[in-house]
Backbone as CSV, one residue per row, in Angstrom:
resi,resn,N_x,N_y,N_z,CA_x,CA_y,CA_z,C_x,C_y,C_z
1,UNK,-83.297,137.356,-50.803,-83.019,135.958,-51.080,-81.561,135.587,-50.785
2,UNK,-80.725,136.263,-50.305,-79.546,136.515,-49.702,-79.403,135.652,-48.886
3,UNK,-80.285,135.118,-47.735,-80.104,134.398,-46.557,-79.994,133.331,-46.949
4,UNK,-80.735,132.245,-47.763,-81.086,130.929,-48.672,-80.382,130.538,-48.693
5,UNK,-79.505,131.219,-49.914,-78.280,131.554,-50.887,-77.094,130.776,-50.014
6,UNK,-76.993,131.793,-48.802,-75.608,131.737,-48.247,-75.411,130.536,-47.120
7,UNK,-76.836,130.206,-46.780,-77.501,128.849,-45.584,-76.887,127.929,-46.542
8,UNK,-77.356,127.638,-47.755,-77.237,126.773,-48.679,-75.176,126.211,-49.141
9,UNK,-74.696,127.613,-49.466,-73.613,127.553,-49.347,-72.782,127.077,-48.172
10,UNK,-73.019,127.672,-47.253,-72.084,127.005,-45.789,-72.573,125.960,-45.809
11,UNK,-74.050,124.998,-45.838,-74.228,123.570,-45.445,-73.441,122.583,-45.641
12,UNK,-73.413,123.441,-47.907,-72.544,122.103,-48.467,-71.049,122.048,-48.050
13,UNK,-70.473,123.367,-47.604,-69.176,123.129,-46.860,-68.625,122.396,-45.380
14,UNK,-70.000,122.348,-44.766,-70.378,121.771,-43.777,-70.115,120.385,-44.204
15,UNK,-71.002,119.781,-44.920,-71.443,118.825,-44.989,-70.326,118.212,-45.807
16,UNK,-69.283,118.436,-46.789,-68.197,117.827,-47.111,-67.205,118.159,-46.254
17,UNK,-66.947,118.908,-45.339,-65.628,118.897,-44.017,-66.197,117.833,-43.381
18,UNK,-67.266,117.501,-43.035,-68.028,116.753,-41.369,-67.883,115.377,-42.096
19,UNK,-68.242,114.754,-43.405,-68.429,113.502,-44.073,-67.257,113.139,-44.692
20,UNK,-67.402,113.758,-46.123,-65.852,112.778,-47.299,-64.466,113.287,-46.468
21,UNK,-64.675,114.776,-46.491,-63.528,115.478,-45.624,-63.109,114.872,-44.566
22,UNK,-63.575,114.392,-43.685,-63.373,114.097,-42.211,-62.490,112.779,-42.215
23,UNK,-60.627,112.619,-41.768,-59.954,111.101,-41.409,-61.373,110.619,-40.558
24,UNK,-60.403,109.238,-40.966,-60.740,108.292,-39.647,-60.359,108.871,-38.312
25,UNK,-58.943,109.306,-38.216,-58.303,109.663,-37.131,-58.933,111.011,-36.330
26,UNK,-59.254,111.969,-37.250,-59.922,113.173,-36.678,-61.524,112.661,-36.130
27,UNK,-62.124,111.775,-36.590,-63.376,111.502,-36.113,-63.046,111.127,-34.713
28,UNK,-61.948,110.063,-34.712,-61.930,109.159,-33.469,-61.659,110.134,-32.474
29,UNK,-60.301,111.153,-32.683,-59.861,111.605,-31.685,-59.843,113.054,-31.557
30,UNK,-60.964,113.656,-32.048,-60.906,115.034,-31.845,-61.676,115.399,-30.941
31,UNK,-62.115,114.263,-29.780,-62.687,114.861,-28.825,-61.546,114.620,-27.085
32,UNK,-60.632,113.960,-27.752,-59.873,113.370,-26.925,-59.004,114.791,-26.151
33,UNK,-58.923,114.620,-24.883,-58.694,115.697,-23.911,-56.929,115.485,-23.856
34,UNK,-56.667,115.642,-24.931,-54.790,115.571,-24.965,-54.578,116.415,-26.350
35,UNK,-53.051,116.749,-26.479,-52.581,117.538,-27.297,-52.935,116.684,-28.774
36,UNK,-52.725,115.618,-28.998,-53.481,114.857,-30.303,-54.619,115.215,-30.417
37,UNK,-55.762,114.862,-29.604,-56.825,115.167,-29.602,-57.605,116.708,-29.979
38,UNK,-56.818,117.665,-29.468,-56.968,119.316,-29.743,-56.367,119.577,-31.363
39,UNK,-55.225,118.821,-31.770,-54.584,118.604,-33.034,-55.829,118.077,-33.863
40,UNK,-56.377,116.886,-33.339,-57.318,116.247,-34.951,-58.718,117.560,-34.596
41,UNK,-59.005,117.881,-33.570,-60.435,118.973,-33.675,-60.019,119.793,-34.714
42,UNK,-58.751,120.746,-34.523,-58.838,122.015,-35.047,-58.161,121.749,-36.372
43,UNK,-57.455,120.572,-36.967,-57.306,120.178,-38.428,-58.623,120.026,-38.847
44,UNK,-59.847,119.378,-37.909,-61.280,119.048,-38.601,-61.946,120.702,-39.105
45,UNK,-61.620,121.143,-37.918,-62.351,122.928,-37.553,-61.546,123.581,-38.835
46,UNK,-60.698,123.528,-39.307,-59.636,123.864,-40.269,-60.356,123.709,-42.017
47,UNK,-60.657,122.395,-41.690,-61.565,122.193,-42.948,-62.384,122.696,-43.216
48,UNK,-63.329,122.752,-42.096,-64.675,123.786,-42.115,-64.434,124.270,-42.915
49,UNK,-63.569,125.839,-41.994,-63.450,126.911,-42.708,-62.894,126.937,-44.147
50,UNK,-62.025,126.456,-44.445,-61.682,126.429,-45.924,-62.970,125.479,-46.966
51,UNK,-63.308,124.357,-46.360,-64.756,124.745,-47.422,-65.995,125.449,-47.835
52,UNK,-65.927,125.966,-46.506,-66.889,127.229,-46.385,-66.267,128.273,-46.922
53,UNK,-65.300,128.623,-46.668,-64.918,129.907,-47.578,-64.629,129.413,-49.141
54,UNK,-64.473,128.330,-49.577,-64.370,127.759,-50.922,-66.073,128.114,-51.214
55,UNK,-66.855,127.546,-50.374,-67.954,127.468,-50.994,-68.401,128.860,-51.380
56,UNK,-68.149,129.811,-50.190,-68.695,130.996,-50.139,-67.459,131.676,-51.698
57,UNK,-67.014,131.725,-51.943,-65.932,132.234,-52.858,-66.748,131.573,-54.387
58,UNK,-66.914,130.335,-54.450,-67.876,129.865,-55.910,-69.083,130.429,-55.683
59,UNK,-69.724,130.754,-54.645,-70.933,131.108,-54.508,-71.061,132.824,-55.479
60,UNK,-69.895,133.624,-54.932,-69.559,135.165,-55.012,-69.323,135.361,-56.488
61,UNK,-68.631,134.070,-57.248,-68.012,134.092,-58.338,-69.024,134.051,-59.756
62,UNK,-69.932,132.745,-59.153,-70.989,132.191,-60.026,-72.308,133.063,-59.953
63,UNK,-72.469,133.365,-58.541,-73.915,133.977,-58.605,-74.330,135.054,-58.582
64,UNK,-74.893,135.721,-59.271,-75.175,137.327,-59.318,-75.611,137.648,-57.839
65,UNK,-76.195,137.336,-57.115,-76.942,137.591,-55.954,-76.285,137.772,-54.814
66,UNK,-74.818,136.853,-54.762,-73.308,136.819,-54.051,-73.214,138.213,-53.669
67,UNK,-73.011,138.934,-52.605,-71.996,139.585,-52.420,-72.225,139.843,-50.841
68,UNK,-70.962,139.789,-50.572,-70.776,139.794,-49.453,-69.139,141.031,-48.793
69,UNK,-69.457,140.718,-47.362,-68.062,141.811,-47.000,-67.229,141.029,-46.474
70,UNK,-65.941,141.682,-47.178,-65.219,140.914,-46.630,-64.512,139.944,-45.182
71,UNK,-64.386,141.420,-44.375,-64.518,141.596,-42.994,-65.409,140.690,-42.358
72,UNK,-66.760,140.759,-42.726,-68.134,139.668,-42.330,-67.642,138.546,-42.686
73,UNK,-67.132,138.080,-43.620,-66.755,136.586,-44.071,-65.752,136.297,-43.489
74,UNK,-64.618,137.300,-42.888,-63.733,136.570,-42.031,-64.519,135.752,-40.835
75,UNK,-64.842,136.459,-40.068,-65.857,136.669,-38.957,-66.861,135.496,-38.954
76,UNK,-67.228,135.238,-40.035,-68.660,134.335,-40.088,-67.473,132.860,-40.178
77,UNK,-66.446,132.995,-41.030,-65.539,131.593,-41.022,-65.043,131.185,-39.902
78,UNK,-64.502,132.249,-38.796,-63.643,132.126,-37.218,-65.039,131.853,-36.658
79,UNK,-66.276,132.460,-37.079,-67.436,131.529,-36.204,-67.773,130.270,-36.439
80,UNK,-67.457,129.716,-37.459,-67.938,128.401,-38.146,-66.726,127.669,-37.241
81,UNK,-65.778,127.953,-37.637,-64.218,126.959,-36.744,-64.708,126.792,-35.765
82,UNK,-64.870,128.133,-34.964,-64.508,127.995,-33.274,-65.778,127.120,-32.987
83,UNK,-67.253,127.543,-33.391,-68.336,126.963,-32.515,-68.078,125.214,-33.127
84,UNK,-67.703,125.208,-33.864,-67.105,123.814,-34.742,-66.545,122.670,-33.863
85,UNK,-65.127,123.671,-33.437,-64.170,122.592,-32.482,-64.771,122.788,-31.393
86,UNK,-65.710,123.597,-30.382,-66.510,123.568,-29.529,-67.633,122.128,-28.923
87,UNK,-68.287,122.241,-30.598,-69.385,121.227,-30.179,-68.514,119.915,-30.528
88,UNK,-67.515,119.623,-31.237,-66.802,118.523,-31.833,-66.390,117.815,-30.610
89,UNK,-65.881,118.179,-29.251,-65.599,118.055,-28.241,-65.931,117.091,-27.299
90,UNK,-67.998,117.289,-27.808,-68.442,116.340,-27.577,-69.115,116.282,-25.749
91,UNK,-68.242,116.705,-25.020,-69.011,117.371,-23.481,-69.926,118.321,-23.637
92,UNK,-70.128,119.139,-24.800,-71.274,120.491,-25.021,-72.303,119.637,-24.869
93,UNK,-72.620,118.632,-25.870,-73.676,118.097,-26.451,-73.960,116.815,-25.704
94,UNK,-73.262,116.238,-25.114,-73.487,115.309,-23.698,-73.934,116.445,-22.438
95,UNK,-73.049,117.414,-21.910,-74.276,118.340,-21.372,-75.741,118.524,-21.554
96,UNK,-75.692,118.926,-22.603,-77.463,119.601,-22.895,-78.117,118.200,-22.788
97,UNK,-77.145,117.017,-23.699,-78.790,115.609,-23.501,-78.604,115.523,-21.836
98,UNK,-77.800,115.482,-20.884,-78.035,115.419,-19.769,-79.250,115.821,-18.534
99,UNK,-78.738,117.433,-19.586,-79.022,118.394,-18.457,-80.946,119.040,-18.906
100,UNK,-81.068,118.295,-19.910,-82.498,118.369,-20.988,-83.190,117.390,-21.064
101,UNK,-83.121,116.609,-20.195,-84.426,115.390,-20.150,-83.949,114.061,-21.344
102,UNK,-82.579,114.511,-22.129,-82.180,113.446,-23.377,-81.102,112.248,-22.785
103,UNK,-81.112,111.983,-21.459,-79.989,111.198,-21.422,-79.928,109.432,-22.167
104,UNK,-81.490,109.095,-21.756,-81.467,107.854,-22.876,-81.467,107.941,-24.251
105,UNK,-81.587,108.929,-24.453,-81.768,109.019,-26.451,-80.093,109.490,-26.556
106,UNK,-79.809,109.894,-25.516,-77.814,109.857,-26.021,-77.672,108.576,-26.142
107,UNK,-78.387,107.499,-24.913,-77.265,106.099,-24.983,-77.999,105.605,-25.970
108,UNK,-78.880,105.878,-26.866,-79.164,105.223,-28.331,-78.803,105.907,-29.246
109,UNK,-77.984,106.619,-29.147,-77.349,107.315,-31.296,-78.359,108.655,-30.856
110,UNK,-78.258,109.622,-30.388,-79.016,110.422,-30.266,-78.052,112.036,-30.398
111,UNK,-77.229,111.855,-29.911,-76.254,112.793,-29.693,-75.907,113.342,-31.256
112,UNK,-75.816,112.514,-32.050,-75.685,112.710,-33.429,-75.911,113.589,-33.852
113,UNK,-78.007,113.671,-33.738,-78.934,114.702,-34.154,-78.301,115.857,-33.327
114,UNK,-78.050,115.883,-32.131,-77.928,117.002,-31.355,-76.891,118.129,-31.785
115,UNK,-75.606,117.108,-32.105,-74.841,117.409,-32.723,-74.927,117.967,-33.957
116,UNK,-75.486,117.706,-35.126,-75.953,118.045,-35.635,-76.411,119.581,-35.905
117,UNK,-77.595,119.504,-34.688,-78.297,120.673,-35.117,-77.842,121.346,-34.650
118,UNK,-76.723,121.482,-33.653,-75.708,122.597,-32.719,-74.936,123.042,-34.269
119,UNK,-74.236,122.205,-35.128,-73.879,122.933,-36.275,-74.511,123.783,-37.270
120,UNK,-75.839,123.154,-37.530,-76.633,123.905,-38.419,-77.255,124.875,-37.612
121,UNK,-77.479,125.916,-36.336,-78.067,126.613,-35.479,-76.439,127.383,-35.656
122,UNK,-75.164,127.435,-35.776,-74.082,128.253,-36.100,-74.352,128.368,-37.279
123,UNK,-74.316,127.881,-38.656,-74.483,127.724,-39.824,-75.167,128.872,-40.346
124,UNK,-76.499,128.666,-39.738,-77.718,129.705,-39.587,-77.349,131.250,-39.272
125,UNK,-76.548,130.980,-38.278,-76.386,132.465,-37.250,-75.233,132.929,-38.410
126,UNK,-74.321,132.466,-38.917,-73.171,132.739,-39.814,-73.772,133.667,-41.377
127,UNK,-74.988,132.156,-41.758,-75.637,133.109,-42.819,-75.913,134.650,-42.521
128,UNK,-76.693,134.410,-41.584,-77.790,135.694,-41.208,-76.862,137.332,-40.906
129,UNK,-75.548,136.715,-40.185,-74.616,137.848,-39.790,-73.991,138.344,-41.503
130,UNK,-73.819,137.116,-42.721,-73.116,137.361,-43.493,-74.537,138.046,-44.642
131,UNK,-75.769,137.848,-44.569,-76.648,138.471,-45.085,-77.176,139.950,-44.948
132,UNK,-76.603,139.717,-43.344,-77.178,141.364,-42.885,-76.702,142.609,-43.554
């Protein structure tokens, strides 16, 4: 029940870096192809990891079922950042709707979901490496 546990934990760190966490300014311009732009990604990518490792740290503290290695939790956090400021970028995920039959469901709010599930498909892979 290890895997659940730890899916559950990274989401909600996910999900408060990507929403309450997230400026205005890092939304607008962390896909922007200039030194600002690489600045607001990896302050966003930054958050990640520190709520994910917050989360994962209350998780270890509170729950009997917690335990994890250390080493793995570095590892699973530098995976959460990097694939983070990756898809944040925003050309990953305009690729694939392109290059995947999605180019009109990008020009309607579509990219979102895509986006999206490119985070929770790392999220996943992070649990599973930090469960193993």
């Amino acid at each position: 029940m290890l895997f659940p546990t730890l899916f559950i934990l990274l989401y909600l760190g996910h999900l408060l870096a990507d929403y309450p966490l997230q400026t205005d300014h890092q939304a607008a311009h962390k896909a922007d192809r200039c030194a600002a732009g690489w600045a607001a990604n990896l302050r966003h990518s930054a958050t990640h990891i520190t709520t994910c490792a917050a989360a994962l740290t209350l998780g270890a503290l509170v729950l009997d079922d917690v335990t994890v290695s250390f080493p793995v939790v570095v590892a699973a956090l530098l995976w959460i950042g990097g694939s983070h400021a990756f898809i944040d970028r925003r050309w990953p995920v305009q690729w694939w709707m392109n290059h995947t039959g999605q180019a009109s469901w990008a020009k309607h709010g579509g990219a979102a979901h895509v986006d999206q599930t490119a985070h929770i498909l790392a999220l996943v892979l992070a649990a599973l490496a930090l469960a193993a």
